[in-house]
N, C-alpha and C positions, 0 to 999 in steps of 0.2 A: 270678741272677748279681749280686757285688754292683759299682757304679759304680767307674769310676777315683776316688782319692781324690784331691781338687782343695782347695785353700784362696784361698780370693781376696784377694787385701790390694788397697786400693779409696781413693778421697776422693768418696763419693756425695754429689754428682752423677748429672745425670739419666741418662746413658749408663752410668756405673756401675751406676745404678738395672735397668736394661734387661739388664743383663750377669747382675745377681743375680737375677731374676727368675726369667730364661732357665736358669740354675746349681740351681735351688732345684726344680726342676718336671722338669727332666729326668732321665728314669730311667739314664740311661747315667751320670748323674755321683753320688760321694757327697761334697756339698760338708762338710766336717770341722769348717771354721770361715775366719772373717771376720774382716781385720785392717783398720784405719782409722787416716788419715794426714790429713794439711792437703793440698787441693790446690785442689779447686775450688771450697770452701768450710774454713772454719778445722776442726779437729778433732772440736770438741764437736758441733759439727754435721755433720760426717760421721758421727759415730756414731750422733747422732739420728736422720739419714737414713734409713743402714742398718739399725737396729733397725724404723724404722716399714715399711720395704721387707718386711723378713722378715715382721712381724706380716701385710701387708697379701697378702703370697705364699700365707699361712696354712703358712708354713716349720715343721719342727721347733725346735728349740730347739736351736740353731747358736751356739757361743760367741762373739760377738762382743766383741775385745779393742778401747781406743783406743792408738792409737802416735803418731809425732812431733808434736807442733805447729809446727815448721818445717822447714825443711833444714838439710843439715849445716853450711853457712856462709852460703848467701842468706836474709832475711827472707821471710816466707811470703806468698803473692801470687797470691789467689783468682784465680778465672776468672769476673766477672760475667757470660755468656752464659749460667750456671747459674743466675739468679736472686740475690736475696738471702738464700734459705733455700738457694741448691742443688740445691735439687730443681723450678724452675722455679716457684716461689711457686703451685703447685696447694693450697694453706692443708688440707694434709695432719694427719690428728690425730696430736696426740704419740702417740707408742707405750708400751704397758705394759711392753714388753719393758726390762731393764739390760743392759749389760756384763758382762765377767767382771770377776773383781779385781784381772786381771796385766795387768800391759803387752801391746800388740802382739810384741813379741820372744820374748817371755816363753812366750805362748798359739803362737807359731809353733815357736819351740822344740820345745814339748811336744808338740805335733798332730803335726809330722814324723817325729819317730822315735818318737812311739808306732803310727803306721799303721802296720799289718801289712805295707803293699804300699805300694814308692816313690810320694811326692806329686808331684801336677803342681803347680806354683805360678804363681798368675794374675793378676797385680801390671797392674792396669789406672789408675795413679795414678801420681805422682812415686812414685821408687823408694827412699827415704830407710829405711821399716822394711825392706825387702831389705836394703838394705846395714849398717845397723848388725848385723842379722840372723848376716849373714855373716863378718859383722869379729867379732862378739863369741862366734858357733858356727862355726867353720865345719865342725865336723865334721855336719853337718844335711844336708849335701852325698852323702853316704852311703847319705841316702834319700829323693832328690828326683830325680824319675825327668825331669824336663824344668820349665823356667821360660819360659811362655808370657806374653810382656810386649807391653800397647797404652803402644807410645812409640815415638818417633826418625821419621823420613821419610830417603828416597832422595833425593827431589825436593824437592818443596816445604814449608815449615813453617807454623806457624799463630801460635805465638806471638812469631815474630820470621820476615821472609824464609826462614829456613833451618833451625830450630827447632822442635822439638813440643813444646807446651806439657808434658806431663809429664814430659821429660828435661831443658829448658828449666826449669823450677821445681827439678828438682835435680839438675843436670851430674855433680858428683863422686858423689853416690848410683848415678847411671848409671852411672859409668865402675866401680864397683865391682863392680856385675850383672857387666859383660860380662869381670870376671876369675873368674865362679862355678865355672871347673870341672866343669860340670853343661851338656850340651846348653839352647841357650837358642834358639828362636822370635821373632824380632821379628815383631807385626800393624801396623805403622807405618800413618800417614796415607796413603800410597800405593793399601793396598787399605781403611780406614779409611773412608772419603768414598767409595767406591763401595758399597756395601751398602744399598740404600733400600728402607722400606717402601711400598709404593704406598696411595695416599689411600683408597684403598677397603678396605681391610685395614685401616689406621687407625681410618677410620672405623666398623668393626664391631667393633673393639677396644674404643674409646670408648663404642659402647651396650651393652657386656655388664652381665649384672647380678654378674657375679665381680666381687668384690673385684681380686685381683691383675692379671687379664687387663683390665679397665677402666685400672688405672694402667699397666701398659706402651700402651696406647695414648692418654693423654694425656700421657706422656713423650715419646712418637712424635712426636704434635703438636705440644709443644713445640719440638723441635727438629727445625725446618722441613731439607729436605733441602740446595737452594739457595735459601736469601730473596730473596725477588721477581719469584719463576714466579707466572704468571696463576692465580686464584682459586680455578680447581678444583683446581691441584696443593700446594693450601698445604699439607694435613695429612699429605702423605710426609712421610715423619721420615726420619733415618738410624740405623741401629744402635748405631752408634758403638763403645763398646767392646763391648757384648755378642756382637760379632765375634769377637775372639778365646777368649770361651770356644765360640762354635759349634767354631771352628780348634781345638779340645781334643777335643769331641767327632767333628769330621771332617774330621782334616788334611787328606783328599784334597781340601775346598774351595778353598782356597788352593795356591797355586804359589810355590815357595821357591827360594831359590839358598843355599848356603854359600857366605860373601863376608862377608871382613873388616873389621870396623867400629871404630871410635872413635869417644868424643866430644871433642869441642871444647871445652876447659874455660878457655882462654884468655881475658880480659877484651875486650869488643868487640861487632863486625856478628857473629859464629860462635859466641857461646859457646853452649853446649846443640845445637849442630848435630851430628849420628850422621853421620858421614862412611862410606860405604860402599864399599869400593873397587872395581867391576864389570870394572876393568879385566880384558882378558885374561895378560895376565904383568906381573909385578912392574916399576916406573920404576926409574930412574938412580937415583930417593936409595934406594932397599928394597938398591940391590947398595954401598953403605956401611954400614962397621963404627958399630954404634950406631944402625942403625934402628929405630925403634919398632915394638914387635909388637902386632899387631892380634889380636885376637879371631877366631875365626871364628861366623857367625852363622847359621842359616837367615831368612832376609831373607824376608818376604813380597811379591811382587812384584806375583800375581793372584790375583785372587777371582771363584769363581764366585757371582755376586750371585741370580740363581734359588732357588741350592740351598739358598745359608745363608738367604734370605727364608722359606722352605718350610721349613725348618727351626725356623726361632725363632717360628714362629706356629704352628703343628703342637705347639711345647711349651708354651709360656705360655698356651695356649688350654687345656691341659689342669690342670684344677682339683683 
C-alpha cells in the first residue's frame, strides 16, 4: 500500500531535523519532497541541513527545493537555541547531496498536483513558502487533502509572552495559511512541549552504530526537555516538531477542537500571537456589522505523549 503523500516545507533545525527523520523511515508516509525557508537558521543553511539530514537517513533521493530568505515584510531572525549551524553544532559532514533547480514554490507546485492522491502538507517552519505558495497558485488547493502546521499556541508563546516563534517570525505568512480553504491542523506549543523522550531511549539512540538513528538521538540530546533537571534527566529531549508529522500518521494521538483563530498582525506586546477563540458562543462585538471572520481550525489541545514516544522510536529505529 503506498504511504499518504506528505511534503514537508521546514528551516532545519534540530526539531525539524527529528521531524525528517521520522518522515523518511516510516512506511505509512510517502515523503514527495522538501521545501526550505529562513527560520531557525538563514536559508542556505537550512538546505544544508536538510540535505545532510536525508543523506544521513540513508533517504531516497527527495527533491529538495531552497525558498524565502526572509519574510514577507519582517527581516529574518534566526533562533539561536538551534546552534550556530542550526543543527545544534553536532560538526555534521557537509552532504553530497544538491538541491533542485526551482524554487521552493516552484518544486511545491509541481509535487501537488502531480500526486496522484491529495497531499498533506507539513509546514513545520515560518509559513512564508505557504503563503506565497498560495497567493501565486491557489488553485494547488484542489489537491491538498489537509495542511498539518507546528506554529501558534493557545496559552503561552515562546518567542514573545504570547507568540510562537514560527508564526511570530512571519505574522502575515500565517494569517495567509489560515485563509487556505483546505482543512488545516494546528500542533501548537500547547501539546508541542509535552512530548518527551526519556534519557534512556536517548541514551540508546546515541550508541547505535546507524547512521540516522544515532543522529535523532543526539538531536534529542541536544534539546534538553526542561533545562536544569537533575543530571540524570539531562538527555530527555523533546520531539518538538517531529510531533506533528507523528499527528499525520495518527491523528487519534492528539485531541482537537474546531475553534476559530487569528493572528495578531498589529505592531506591539501581540503581534504573531494566534488567538483562538474557546469561548462557548460568540461576544457582544461577533453580534456587530463588520466583524472579523475567523478561520475555523482543529486546534490541538492534547497529546497522548506514550503513544507518539512509541511511536517515533519504533520508526527511526528502523534502518
Amino acid at each position: 500500500m503506498v504511504g499518504i503523500p506528505v511534503i514537508i516545507d521546514c528551516d532545519t533545525g534540530v526539531d525539524d531535523a527529528l521531524a525528517l527523520l521520522f518522515a523518511v523511515r516510516h512506511p505509512g508516509l510517502d515523503l514527495r519532497a522538501v521545501t526550505c525557508v529562513a527560520g531557525n537558521t538563514d536559508v542556505d543553511g537550512v538546505v544544508r541541513n536538510t540535505l545532510t539530514v536525508l543523506e544521513q537517513a540513508g533517504a531516497p533521493d527527495i527533491p529538495v527545493a531552497r525558498g524565502a530568505e526572509r519574510p514577507l515584510i519582517e527581516p529574518a531572525r534566526p533562533a539561536p537555541v538551534h546552534g550556530v549551524d542550526g543543527m545544534g553544532d553536532l560538526g555534521l559532514p557537509l552532504p553530497g547531496r544538491r538541491p533542485v533547480d526551482v524554487d521552493a514554490v516552484t518544486l511545491l507546485h509541481r509535487e501537488i498536483l502531480a500526486s496522484p492522491r491529495p497531499v498533506t502538507l507539513i509546514p513545520t517552519a515560518p509559513l512564508t513558502n505557504i503563503a506565497l505558495l498560495l497567493r501565486t497558485h491557489p488553485e494547488v488547493t484542489r489537491n491538498i487533502e489537509r495542511i498539518v502546521f507546528m506554529g501558534g499556541a493557545v496559552a503561552t508563546g515562546n518567542a514573545t509572552p504570547v507568540a510562537e516563534f514560527n508564526v511570530w517570525h512571519d505574522p502575515e505568512a500565517a494569517a495567509v495559511l489560515l485563509t487556505a480553504g483546505v482543512p488545516i491542523t494546528m500542533y501548537g506549543l500547547d501539546v508541542f512541549t509535552q512530548v518527551v523522550v526519556p534519557s534512556a531511549d536517548v541514551h540508546r539512540l546515541r550508541a547505535s552504530s546507524e547512521p540516522g538513528t544515532r543522529l535523532a538521538g543526539e538531536l534529542l540530546a541536544h534539546r534538553p526537555a526542561h533545562p536544569g533537571e537533575a543530571p540524570e534527566a539531562e538527555e530527555a529531549g523533546g520531539l518538538g516538531d517531529a510531533g506533528a508529522v507523528c499527528a499525520v500518521v495518527d491523528p487519534a494521538g492528539i485531541g482537537t477542537r474546531l475553534l476559530p483563530v487569528e493572528v495578531s498582525l498589529a505592531p506591539g506586546a501581540t503581534r504573531g500571537q494566534t488567538i483562538v477563540d474557546r469561548r462557548p458562543r460568540p461576544g457582544e462585538a461577533e453580534h456587530h456589522e463588520g466583524a472579523r471572520e475567523q478561520a475555523l481550525v482543529d486546534v490541538a489541545l492534547d497529546v497522548d505523549v506514550e503513544r507518539f514516544v512509541k511511536l517515533y522510536l519504533a520508526t527511526v529505529e528502523r534502518s
